[in-house]
C-alpha positions as CSV (number, residue, x, y, z in Angstrom):
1,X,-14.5,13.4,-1.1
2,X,-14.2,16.1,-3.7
3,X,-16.0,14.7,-7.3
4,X,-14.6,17.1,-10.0
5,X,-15.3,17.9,-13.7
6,X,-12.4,16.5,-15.7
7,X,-12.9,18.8,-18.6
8,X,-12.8,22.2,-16.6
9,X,-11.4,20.8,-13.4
10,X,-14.3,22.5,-11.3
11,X,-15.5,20.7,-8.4
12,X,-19.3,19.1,-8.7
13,X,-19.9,17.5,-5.4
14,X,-18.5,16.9,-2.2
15,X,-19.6,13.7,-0.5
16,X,-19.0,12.0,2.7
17,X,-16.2,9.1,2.5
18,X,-17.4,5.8,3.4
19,X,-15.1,3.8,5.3
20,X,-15.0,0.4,6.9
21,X,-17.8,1.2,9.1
22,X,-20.1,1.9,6.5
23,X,-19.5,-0.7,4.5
24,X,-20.3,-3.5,6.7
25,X,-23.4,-1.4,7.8
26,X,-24.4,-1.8,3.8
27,X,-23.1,-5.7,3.5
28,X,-25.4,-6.1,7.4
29,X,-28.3,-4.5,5.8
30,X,-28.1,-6.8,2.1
31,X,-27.5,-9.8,4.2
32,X,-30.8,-9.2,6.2
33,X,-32.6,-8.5,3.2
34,X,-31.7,-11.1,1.3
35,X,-34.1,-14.0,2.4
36,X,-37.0,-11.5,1.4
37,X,-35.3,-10.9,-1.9
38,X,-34.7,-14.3,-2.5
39,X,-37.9,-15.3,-1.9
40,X,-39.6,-12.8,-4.1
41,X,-41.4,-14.7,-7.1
42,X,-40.2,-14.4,-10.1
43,X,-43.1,-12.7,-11.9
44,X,-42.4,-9.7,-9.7
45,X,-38.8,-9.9,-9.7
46,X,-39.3,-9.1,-13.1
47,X,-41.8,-6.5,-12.9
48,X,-39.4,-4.8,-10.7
49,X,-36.2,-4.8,-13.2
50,X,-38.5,-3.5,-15.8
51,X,-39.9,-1.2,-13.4
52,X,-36.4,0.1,-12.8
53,X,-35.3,-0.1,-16.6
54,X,-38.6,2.4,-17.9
55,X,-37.4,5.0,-14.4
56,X,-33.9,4.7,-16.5
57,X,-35.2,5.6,-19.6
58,X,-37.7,8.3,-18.2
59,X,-34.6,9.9,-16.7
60,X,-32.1,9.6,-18.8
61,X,-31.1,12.7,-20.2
62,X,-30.4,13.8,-16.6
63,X,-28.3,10.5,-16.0
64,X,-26.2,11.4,-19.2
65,X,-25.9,15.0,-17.8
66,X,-24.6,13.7,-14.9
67,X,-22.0,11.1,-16.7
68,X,-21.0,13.9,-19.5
69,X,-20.1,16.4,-15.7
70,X,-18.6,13.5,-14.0
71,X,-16.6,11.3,-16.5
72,X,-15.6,14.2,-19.1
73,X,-17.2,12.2,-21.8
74,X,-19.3,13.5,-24.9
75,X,-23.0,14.0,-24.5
76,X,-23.7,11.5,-27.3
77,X,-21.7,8.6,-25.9
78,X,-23.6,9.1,-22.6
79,X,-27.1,8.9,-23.7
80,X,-25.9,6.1,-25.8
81,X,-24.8,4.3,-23.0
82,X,-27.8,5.1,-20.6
83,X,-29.7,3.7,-23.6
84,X,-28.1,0.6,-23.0
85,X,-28.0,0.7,-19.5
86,X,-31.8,0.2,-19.7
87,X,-32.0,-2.7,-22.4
88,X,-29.5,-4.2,-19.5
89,X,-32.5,-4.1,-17.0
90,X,-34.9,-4.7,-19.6
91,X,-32.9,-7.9,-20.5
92,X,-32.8,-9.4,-17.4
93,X,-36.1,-9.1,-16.1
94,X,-37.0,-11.2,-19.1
95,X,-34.4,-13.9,-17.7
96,X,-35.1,-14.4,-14.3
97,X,-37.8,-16.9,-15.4
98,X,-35.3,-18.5,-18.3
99,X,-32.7,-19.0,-15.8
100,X,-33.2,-23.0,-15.8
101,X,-32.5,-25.9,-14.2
102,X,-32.3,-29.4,-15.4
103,X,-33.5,-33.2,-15.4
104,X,-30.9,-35.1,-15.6
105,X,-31.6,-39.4,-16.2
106,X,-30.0,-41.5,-14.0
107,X,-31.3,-45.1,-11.9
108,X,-33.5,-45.6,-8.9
109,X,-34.9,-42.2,-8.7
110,X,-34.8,-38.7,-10.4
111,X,-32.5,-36.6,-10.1
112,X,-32.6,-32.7,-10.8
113,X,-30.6,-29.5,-10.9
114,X,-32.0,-25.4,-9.5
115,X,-30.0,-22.8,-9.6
116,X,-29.8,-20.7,-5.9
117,X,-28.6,-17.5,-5.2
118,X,-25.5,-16.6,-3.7
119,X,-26.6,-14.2,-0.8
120,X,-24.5,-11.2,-0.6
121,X,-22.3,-9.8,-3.8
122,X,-19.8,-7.3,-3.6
123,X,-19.6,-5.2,-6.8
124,X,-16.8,-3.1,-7.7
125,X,-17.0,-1.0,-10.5
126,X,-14.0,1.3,-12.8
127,X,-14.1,4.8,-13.8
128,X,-14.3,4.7,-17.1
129,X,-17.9,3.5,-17.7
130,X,-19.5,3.6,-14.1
131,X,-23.0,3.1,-14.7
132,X,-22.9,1.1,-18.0
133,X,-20.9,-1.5,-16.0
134,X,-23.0,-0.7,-12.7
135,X,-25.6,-2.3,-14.6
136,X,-24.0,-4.9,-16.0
137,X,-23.6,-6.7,-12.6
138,X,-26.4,-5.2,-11.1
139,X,-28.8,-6.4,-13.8
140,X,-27.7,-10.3,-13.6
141,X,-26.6,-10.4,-10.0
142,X,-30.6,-9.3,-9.3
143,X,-32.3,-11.1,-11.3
144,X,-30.8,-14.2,-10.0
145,X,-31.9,-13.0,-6.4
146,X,-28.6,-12.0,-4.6
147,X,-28.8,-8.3,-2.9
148,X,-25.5,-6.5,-3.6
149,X,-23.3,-3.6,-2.4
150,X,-22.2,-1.8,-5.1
151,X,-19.3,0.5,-4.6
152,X,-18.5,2.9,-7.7
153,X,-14.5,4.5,-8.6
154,X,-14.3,7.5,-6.5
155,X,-13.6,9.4,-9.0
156,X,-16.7,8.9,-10.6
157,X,-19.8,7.9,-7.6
158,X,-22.5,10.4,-9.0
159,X,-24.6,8.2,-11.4
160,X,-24.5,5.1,-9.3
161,X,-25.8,7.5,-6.2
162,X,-28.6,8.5,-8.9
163,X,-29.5,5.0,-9.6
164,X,-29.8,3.7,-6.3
165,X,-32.6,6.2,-5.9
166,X,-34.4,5.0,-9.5
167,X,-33.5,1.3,-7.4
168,X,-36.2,2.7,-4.2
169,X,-38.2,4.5,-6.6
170,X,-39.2,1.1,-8.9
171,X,-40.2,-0.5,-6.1
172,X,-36.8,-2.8,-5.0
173,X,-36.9,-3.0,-1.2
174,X,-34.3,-0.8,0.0
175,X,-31.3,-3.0,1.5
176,X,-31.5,-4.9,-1.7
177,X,-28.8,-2.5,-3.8
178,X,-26.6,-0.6,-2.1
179,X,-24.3,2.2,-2.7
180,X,-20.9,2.9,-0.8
181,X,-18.9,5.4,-2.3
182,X,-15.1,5.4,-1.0
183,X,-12.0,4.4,-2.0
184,X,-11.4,1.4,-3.0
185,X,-8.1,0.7,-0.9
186,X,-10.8,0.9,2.5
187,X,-14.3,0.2,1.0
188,X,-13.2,-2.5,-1.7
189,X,-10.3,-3.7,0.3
190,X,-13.3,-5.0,2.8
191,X,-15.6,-6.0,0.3
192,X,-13.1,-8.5,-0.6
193,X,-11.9,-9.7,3.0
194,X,-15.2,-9.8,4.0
195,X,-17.3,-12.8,5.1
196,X,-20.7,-12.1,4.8
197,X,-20.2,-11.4,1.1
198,X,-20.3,-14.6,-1.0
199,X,-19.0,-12.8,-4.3
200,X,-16.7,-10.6,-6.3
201,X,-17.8,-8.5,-9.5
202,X,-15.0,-6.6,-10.3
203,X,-13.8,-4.6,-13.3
204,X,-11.0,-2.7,-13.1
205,X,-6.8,-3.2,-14.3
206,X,-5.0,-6.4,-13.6
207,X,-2.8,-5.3,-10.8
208,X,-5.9,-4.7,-8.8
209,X,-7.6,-7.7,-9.9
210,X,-4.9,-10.0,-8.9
211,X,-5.2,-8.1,-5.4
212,X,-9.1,-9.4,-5.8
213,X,-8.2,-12.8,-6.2
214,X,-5.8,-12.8,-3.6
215,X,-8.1,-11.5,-0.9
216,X,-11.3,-13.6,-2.1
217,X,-9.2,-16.7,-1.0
218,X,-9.0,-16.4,2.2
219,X,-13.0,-16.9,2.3
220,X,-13.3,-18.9,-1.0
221,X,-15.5,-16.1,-2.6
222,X,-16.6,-16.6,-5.8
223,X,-15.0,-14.0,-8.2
224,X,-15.9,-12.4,-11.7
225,X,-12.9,-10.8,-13.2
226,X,-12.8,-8.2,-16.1
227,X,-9.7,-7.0,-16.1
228,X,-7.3,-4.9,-18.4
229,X,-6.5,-5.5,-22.6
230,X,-4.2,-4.7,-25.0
231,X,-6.4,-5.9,-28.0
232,X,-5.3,-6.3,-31.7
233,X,-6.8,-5.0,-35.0
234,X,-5.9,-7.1,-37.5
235,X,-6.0,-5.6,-41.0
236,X,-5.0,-7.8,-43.9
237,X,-4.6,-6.3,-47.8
238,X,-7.3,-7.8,-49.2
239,X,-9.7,-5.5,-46.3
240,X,-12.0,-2.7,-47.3
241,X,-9.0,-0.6,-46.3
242,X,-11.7,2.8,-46.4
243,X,-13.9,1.3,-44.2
244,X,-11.3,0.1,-41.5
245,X,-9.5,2.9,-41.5
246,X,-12.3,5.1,-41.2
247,X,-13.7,3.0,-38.1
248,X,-9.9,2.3,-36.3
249,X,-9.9,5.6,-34.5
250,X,-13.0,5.3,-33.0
251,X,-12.0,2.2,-31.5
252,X,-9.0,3.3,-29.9
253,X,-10.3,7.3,-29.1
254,X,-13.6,6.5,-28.0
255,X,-14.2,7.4,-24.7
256,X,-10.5,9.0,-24.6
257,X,-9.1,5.6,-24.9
258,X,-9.9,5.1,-21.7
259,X,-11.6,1.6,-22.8
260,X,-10.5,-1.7,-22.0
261,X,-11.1,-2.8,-25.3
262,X,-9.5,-0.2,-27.4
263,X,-7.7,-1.4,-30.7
264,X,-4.6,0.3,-29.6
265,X,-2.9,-2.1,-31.6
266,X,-2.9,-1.7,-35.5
267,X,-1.5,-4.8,-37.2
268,X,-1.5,-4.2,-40.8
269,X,0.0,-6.6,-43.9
270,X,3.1,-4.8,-44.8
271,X,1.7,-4.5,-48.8
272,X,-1.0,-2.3,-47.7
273,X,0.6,-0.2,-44.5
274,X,1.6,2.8,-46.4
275,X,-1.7,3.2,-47.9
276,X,-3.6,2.0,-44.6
277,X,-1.8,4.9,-42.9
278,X,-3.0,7.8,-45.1
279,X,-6.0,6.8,-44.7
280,X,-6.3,6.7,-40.8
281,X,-4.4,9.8,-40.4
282,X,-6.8,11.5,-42.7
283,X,-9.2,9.8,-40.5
284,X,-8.1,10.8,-37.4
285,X,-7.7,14.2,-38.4
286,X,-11.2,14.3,-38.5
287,X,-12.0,13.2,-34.7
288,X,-13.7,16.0,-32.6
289,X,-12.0,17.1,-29.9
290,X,-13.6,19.3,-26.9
291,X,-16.8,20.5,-24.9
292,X,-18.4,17.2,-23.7
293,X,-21.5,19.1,-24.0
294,X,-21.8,19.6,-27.6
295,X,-23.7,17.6,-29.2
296,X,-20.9,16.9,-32.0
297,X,-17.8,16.4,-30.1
298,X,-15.9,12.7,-30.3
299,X,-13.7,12.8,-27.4
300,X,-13.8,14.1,-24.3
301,X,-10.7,14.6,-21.7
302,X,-9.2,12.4,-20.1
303,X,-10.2,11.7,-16.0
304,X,-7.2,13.1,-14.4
305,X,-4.5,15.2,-14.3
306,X,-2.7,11.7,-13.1
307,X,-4.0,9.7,-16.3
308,X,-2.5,12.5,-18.5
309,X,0.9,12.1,-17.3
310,X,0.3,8.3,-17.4
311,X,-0.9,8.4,-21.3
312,X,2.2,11.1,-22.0
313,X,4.6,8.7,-20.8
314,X,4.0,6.2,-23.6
315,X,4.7,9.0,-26.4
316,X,8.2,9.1,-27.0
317,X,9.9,10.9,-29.7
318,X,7.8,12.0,-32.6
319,X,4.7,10.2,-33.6
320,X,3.2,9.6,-37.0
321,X,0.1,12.2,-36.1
322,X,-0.7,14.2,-33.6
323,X,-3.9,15.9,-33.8
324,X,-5.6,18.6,-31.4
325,X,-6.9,19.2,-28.7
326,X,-8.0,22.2,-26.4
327,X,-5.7,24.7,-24.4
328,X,-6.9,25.6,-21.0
329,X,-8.1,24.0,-18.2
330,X,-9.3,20.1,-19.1
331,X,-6.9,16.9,-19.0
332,X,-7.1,16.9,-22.4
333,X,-4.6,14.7,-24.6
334,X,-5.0,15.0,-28.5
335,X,-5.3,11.8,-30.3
336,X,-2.1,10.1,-31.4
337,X,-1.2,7.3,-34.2
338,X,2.9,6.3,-33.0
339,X,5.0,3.5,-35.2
340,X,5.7,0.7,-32.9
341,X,7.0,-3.0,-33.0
342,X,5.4,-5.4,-31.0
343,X,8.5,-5.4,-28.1
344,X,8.0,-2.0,-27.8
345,X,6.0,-0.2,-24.2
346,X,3.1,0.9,-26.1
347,X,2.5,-2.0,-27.5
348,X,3.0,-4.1,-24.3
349,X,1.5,-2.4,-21.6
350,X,-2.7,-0.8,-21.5
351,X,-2.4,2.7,-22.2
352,X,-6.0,4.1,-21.2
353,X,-5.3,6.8,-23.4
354,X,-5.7,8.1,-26.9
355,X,-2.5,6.3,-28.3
356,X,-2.7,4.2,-30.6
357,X,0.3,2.0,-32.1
358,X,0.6,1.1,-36.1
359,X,2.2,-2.3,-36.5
360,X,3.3,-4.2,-40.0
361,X,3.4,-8.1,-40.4
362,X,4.2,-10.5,-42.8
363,X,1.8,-12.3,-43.4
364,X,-1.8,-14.5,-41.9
365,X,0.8,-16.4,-39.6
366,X,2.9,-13.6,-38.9
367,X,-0.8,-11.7,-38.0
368,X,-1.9,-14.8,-35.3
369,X,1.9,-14.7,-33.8
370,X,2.0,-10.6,-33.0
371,X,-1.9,-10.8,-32.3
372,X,-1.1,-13.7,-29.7
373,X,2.2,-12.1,-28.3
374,X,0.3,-10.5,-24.9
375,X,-0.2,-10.9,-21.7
376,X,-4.2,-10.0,-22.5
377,X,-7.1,-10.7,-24.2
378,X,-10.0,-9.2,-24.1
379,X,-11.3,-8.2,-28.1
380,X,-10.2,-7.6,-30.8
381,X,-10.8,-7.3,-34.6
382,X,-10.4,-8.6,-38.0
383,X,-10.7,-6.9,-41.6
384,X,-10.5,-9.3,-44.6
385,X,-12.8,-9.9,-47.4
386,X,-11.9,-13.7,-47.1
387,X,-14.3,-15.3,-45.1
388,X,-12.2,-18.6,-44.7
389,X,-9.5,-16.5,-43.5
390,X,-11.6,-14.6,-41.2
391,X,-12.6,-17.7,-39.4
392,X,-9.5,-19.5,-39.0
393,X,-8.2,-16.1,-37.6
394,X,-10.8,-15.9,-35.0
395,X,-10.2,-19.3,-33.7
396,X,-6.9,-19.1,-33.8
397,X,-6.7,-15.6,-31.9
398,X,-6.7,-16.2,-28.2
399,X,-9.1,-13.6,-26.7
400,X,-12.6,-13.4,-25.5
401,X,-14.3,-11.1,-27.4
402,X,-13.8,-11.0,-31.8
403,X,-15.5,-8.7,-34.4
404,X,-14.9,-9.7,-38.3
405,X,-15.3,-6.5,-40.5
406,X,-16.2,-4.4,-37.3
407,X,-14.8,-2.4,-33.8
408,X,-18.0,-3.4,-31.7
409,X,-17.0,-5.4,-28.7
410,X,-20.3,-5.5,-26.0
411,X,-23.9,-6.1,-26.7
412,X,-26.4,-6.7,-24.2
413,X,-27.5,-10.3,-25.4
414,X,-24.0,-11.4,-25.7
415,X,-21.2,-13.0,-23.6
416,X,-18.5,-10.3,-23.0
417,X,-15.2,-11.5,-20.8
418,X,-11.3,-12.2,-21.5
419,X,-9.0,-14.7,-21.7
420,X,-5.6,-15.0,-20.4
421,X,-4.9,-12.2,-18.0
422,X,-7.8,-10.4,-19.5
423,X,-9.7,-11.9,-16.3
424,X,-12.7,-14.8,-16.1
425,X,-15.8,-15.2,-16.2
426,X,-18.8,-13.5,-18.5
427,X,-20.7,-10.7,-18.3
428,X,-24.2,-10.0,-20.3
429,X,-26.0,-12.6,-21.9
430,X,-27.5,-15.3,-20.6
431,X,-23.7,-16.3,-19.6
432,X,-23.9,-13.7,-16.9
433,X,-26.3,-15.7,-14.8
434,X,-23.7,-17.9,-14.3
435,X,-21.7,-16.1,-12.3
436,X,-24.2,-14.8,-10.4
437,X,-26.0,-18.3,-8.8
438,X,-25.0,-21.4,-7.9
439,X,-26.0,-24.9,-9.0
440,X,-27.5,-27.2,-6.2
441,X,-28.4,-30.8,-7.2
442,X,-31.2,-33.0,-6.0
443,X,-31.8,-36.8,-6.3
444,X,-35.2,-38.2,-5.1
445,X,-35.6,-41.9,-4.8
446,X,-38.4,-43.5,-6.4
């Protein structure tokens, strides 16, 4: 399994392919270590997440190396997200003992609630953010007491083969996390069909997910889904028009686009579109495009020669800006503003690319009604100076995730997860524990 570097198309590694074998030699080895696990008090639980989190941040300029080489993203984004890959285990070793159970009144005894472990969990992560979202599962689905096997894109194994060595090196009994890198037709594929694993973390596009869910049936696994978005900016007159346009492109070109929650939708109140669109060409203009490895480069390439055609595809005729990108050797694709109704492909379907679609409405109904019109929904944003409006808005805009005056869609203390065919379930937070443990209930007679 060749890993190359999308942003010269040199090869970095070669690995061995894991197959079916291998995998149920990791799901054997997490199932016998998971009584040990389980039974590991919480005190040292924690001690080891936090254990693990510190080895993170003590190596984790090499980790963002290794993310920048694999994934084709800028240096800055990566130690950023290694930063928060840390707070994740940080986090939750400071909830495994805030993970409660409850009293609950009722006659002729008492009657109370704990919250178990599910044994084995199968975690599938995408290729877009490997070990951000690595952690993401890892961080809750340990700290609840399950061991895991964690099986990272193909395209992108490298920093979840790095961590599972930080994993040993904190202290974590090996068996507890581990790593199978292969594709995810074979090594996912059996993940999901099979028995000994009691769960489903999966983030990746809907077409796959609905593949998860349909496998996890046949032995009623438990399954966390966060799937694909088409999420809305919703920018109304009365908006700091400076400020939003200045932040838009950065939440549709960050990380390439290749971001579930991109704003690749830019609804803007027909009074203030012209003027909108100066200003987010001018900023877009501005977005630095090239060498991952400089320290002041925006965007990066995109993965794959495959995802380029993908992302071309969407571009038809010619678009309100087109800005630049290098020549050479890279899959690189410039960023791109295109005009686009709401019926239109690009407006319809997840892009994963640097595309982004400009879209006029009426008016605050008008807004909800386009905003709404999707098969997704995952985030989103909303720019007013009307606080009233800003609220009814946000409740009235069916998706999981909703910044007011802002692009930011994932914090580490907060529930992130979509509606609709966005997926279910919640990652981060306290909300993540959920999904990651079962509640058993016990009456005692008295």
């Amino acid at each position: 399994m060749q890993v190359v570097n999308p942003a010269t198309e040199e090869p970095i590694a070669e690995l061995e392919q894991a197959g079916v074998e291998e995998t149920d030699s990791a799901v054997a080895l997490a199932k016998a270590e998971f009584p040990a696990w389980r039974a590991v008090s919480p005190s040292d639980r924690a001690r080891l997440l936090r254990r693990l989190a510190t080895l993170v941040e003590e190596n984790g300029e090499e980790l963002a190396q290794i993310e920048t080489s694999n994934v084709g993203k800028p240096i800055s984004d990566s130690r950023g997200e290694v930063g928060m890959v840390a707070d994740v285990f940080h986090f939750y070793a400071g909830a495994v003992d805030k993970h409660h159970g409850e009293t609950i009144p009722v006659a002729g005894g008492v009657d109370m609630t704990f919250r178990e472990p599910l044994g084995v969990v199968g975690l599938i992560v995408p290729w877009n953010f490997p070990l951000n979202i690595s952690s993401w599962k890892l961080g809750p689905a340990l700290a609840c007491g399950n061991t895991v096997v964690l099986k990272p894109a193909e395209l992108t194994p490298l920093s979840a083969l790095r961590l599972a060595e930080l994993v040993l090196e904190a202290g974590i009994p090996e068996g507890v996390v581990n790593v199978v890198a292969g594709k995810g037709s074979i090594v996912g594929q059996r993940l999901v069909e099979h028995p000994d694993v009691a769960k489903i973390g999966f983030t990746g596009s809907t077409e796959v997910g609905r593949s998860v869910m349909e496998g996890a049936a046949a032995t009623i696994k438990r399954v966390t889904l966060e799937l694909g978005g088409k999420s809305a900016s919703v920018i109304f007159a009365d908006a700091d028009l400076e400020a939003a346009a200045a932040a838009a492109p950065y939440a549709v070109f960050g990380n390439a686009g290749q971001d579930c929650c991109a704003r690749s939708r830019i609804f803007v109140e027909r009074s203030a579109y012209d003027r909108f669109l100066e200003l987010i060409v001018d900023a877009t203009r501005s977005v630095k495009v090239g060498d991952p490895t400089d320290d002041s480069t925006e965007m990066g390439p995109l993965i794959s020669a495959e995802q380029r055609e993908k992302v071309a595809s969407f571009v038809n005729g010619e678009p309100l800006f087109r800005g630049n990108a290098p020549d050479g050797r890279g899959f690189w694709f410039p960023c791109t503003l295109v005009e686009a109704s709401n019926e239109d492909r690009v407006a319809r379907e997840e892009v994963f690319g640097p595309v982004a679609a400009l879209i006029p409405f009426a008016d605050e109904d008008d807004a909800i009604r386009l905003a709404n019109d999707t098969p997704y929904g995952l985030s989103g944003s909303i720019w007013t100076e009307n606080g009233a409006r800003a609220l009814r808005v946000a409740r009235a805009i069916d998706t999981g995730v909703l910044s007011i005056n802002a692009n930011s869609s994932v914090r580490v203390q907060t529930p992130f997860g979509g509606f609709k065919q966005s997926g279910f379930g919640r990652e981060l937070g306290m909300h993540a524990l959920a999904g990651y443990s079962e509640i058993k209930n016990v009456f005692v007679a008295t």
